[in-house]
C-alpha positions in Angstrom: 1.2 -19.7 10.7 -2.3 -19.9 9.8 -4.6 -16.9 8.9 -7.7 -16.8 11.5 -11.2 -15.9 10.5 -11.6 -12.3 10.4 -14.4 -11.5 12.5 -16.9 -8.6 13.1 -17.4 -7.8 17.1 -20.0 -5.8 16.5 -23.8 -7.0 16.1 -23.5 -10.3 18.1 -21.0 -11.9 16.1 -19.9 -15.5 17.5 -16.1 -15.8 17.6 -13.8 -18.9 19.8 -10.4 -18.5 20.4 -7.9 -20.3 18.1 -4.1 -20.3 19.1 -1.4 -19.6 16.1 2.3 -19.3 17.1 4.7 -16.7 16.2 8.3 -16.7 17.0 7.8 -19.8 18.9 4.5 -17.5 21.2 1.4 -18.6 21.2 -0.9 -16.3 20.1 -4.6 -16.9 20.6 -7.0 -15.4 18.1 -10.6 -15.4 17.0 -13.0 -17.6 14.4 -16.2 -17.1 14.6 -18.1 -19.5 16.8 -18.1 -18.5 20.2 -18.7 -14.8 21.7 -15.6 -12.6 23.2 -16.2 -9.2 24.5 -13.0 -7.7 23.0 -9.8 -7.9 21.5 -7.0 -5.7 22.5 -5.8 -5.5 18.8 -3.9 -7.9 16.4 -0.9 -9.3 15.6 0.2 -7.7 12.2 2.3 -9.9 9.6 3.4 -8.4 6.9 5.4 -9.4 3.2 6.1 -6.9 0.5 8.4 -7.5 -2.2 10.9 -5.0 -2.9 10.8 -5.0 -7.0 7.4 -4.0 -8.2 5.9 -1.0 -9.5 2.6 1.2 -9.2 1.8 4.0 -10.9 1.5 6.5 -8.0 -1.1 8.2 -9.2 -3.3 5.2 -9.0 -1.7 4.5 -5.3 -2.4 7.9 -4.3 -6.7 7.4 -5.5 -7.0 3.4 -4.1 -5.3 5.3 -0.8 -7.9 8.2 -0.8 -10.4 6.2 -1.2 -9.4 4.1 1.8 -9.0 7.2 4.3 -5.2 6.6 4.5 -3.6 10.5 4.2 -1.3 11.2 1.2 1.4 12.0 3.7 1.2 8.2 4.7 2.2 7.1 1.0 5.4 7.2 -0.1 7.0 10.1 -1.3 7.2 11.3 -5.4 10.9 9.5 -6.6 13.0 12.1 -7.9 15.0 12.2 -11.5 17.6 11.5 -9.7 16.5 8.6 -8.2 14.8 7.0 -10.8 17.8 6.8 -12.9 19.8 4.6 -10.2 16.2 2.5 -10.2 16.1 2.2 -14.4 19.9 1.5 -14.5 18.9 -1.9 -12.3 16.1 -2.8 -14.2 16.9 -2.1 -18.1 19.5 -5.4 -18.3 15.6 -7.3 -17.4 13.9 -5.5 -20.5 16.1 -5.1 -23.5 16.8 -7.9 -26.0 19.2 -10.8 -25.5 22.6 -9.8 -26.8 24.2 -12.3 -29.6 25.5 -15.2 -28.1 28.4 -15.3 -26.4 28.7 -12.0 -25.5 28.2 -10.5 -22.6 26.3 -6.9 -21.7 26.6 -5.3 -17.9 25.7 -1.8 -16.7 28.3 0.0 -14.9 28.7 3.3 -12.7 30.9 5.2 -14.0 30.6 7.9 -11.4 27.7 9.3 -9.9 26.1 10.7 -12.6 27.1 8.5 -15.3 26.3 4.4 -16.3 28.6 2.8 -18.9 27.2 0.0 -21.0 29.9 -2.4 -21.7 30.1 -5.7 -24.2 32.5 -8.7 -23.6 33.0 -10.8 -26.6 34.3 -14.2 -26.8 33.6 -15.0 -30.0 36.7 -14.0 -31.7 39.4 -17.0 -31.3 39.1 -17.7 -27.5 40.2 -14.0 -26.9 37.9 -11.9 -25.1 37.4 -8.3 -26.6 35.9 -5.8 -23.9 34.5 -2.7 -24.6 32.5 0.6 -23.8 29.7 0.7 -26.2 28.1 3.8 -24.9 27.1 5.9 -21.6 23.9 7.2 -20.2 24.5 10.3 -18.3 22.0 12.0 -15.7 22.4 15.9 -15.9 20.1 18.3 -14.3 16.6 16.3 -14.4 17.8 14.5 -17.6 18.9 11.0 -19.4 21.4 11.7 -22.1 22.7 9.2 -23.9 26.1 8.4 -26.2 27.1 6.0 -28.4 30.9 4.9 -28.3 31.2 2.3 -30.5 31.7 2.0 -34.4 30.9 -1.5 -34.6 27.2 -2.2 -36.1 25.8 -5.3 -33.5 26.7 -3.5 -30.2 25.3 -0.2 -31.8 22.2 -1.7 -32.7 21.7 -3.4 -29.0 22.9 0.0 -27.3 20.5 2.0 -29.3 17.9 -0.4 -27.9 19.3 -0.4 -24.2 19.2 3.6 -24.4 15.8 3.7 -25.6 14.8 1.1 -23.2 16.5 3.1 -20.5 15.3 6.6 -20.9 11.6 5.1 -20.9 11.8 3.2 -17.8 12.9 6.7 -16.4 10.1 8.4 -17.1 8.1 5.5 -15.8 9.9 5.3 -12.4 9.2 8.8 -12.0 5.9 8.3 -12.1 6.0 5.0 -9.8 6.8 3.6 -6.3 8.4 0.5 -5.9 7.3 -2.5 -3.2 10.1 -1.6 -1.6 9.0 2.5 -1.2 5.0 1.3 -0.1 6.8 -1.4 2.5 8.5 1.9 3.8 5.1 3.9 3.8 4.0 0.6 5.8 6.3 0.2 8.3 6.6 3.4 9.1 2.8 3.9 9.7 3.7 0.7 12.4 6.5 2.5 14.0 6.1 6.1 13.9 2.3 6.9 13.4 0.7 4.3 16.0 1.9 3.2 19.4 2.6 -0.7 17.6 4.9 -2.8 19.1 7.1 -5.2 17.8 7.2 -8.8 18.9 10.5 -9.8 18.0 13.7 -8.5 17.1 13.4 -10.1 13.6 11.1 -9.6 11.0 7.7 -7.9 10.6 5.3 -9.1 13.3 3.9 -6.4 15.6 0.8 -5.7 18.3 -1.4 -2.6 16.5 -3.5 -1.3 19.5 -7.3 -2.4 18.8 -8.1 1.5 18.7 -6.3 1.6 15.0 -8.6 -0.9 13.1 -10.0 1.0 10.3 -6.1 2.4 9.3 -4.6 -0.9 9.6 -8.0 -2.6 7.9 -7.2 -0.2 5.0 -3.9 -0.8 4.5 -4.5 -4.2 4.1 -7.3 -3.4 1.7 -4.8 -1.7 -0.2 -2.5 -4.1 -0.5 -5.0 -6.3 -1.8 -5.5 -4.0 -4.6 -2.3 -3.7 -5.6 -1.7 -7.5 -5.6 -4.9 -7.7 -7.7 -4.1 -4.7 -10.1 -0.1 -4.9 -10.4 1.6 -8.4 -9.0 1.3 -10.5 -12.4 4.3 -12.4 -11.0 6.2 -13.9 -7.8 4.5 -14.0 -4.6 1.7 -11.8 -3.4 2.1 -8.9 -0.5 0.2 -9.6 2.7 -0.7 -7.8 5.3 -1.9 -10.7 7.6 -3.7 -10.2 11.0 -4.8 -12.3 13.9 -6.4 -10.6 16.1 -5.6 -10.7 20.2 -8.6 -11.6 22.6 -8.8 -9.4 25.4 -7.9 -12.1 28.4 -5.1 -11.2 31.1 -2.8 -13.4 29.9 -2.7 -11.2 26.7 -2.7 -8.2 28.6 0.3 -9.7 30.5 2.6 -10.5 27.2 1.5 -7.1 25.5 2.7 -5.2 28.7 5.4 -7.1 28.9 6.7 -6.2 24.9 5.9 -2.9 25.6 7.7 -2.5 28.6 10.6 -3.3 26.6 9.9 -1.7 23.9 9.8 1.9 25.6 13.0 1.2 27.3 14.8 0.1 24.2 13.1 3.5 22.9 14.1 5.4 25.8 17.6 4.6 25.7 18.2 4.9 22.2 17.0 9.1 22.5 18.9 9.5 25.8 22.1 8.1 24.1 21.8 10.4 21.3 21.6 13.2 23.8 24.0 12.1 25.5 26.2 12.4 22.4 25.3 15.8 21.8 25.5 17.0 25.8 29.2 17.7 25.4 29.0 21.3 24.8 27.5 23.3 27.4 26.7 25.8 24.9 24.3 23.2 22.8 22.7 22.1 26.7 19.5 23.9 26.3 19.2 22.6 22.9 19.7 19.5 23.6 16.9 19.1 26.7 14.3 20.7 24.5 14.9 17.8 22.0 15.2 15.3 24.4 11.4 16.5 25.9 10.2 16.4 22.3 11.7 13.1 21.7 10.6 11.5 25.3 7.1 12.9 25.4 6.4 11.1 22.0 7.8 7.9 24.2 5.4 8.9 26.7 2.4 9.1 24.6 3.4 5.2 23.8 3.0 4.7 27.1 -0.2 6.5 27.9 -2.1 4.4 24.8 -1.0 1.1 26.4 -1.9 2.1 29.8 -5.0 2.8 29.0 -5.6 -0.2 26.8 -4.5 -3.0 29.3 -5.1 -0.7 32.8 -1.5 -1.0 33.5 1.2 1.6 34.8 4.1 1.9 32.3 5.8 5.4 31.8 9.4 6.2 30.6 10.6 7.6 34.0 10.5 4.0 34.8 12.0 3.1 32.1 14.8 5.6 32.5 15.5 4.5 36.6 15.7 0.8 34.9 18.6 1.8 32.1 20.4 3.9 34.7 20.8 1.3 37.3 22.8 -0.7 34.6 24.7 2.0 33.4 28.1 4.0 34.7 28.2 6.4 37.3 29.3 8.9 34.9 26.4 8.5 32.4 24.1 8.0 35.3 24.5 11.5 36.5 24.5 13.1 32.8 20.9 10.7 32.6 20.2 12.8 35.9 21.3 15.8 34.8 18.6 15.8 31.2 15.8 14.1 32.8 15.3 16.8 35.8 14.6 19.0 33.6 12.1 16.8 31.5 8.7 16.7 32.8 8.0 12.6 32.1 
């Protein structure tokens, strides 16, 4: 897939439609030479890598300065943690260990990593031992020492060192993997986007949420520019979606499907819970909550493509395929759900 031409509606911009393909769909976008009165919003690609850091402080400014809310970021790492996350890095970081032997961090239980050396130096026999343990307690990195022999002592002093710094550090970081969270959930829980296939992370963002999803992208420019020294740069890639009914028609029809995937997934739950008659009005007033977020899904998209989607409909679809049973519990929570 090729990245389109961003272009700027506004001010008599000249844009022509150019068609990219995702998931086998064609996908017609915009680039800059002839004039389109609209889009209905883009297609959003996105690729984060899971194993770099940012200081979160600096995440927190560059998303301030954007106009993207604190709550959207991802949230501070505790001790806790941030041990787990140093115990996977620190093999990375400390010196090489003298040849043929062999250094591996282990979890001991679920507060404590063991450090442990296989030698094969010694006559073809292979000598394995604890060298020393790195506990977490209460907030805290603790370290012991559990070997009298000078080399592994050395390279465990080292490793402990090594480890009880990058614990402070990934206190005071996020991971790629934490602002790919941050990301996707700002997709699926904070705008009506819909995904456009089952696999990976292509989705329709509604045209009215251009300057978040334009600043999110800004931002992961930044951090490509200020933190990725290595491997492949994040992208948040967009194409954006003319406004034409045969667009209006595909959109529809991935949201259509969307809200009844949505729909049956929070009636199911329900239905889980609807076993005790006691838990009943419980139940229904977390199935309203729960159904008139759905519904807000639908309102957006109704009034972006003039189109009549709502998740009543979507419920008398799921309970024609379902069990006469489940069919008149699905009867029994919607009555008393205004949707």
């Amino acid at each position: 897939m090729e990245e389109s031409v961003q272009a700027d509606l506004e001010g008599g911009e000249k844009v022509s439609p150019e068609t990219a393909k995702l998931g086998g769909k064609e996908i017609q976008a915009v680039t800059g030479e002839e004039e389109v009165e609209s889009v209905l919003g883009w297609i959003a690609v996105y690729t984060i890598g899971p194993k770099f850091t940012v200081d979160r402080s600096w995440l927190l400014e560059q998303a301030g300065d954007l106009g993207i809310s604190e709550n959207m970021m991802p949230s501070e790492v505790s001790p806790r943690r941030a041990y787990t996350r140093a115990a996977k890095r620190v093999a990375d970081t400390v010196g090489i260990v003298p040849e043929d032997v062999e250094a591996s961090t282990t979890r001991a239980d679920y507060s404590t990593f063991q450090l442990e050396i296989t030698d094969r130096r010694e006559d073809g026999e292979i000598n394995s031992e604890i060298i020393g343990e790195l506990k977490y307690d209460d907030g805290g990195v603790y370290s012991k020492a559990k070997s009298s022999n000078g080399e592994y002592l050395d390279y465990y002093q080292r490793y402990a060192q090594e480890f009880t710094d990058l614990h402070e550090e990934m206190m005071e970081s996020n991971t790629g993997k934490d602002i790919r969270a941050a990301l996707r959930k700002f997709i699926q829980n904070d705008s009506t986007s819909v995904k456009m296939r089952s696999a990976g992370a292509v989705y329709f963002v509604p045209a009215h949420y251009d300057q978040m999803v334009s600043a999110w992208k800004e931002l992961i420019n930044r951090i490509n520019s200020t933190w990725k020294d290595s491997g492949h740069a994040s992208n948040v890639d967009l194409i954006e979606v003319i406004d034409s009914p045969a667009k209006r028609d595909m959109v529809e029809r991935k949201v259509r499907n969307s809200l009844e995937e949505t729909v049956e997934g929070i009636v199911e739950s329900a239905l889980d819970e609807f076993d005790e008659e006691a838990a009943a009005n419980e139940v229904v007033a977390n199935l309203a909550d729960d159904l008139s977020s759905a519904q807000n899904m639908a309102v957006e998209h109704n009034t972006l493509l003039n189109a009549d989607i709502s998740v009543r409909k979507s419920l008398e679809s799921w309970k024609s395929r379902v069990g006469e049973d489940n069919e008149e519990l699905v009867s029994k929570l919607v009555e008393e759900v205004d949707v």
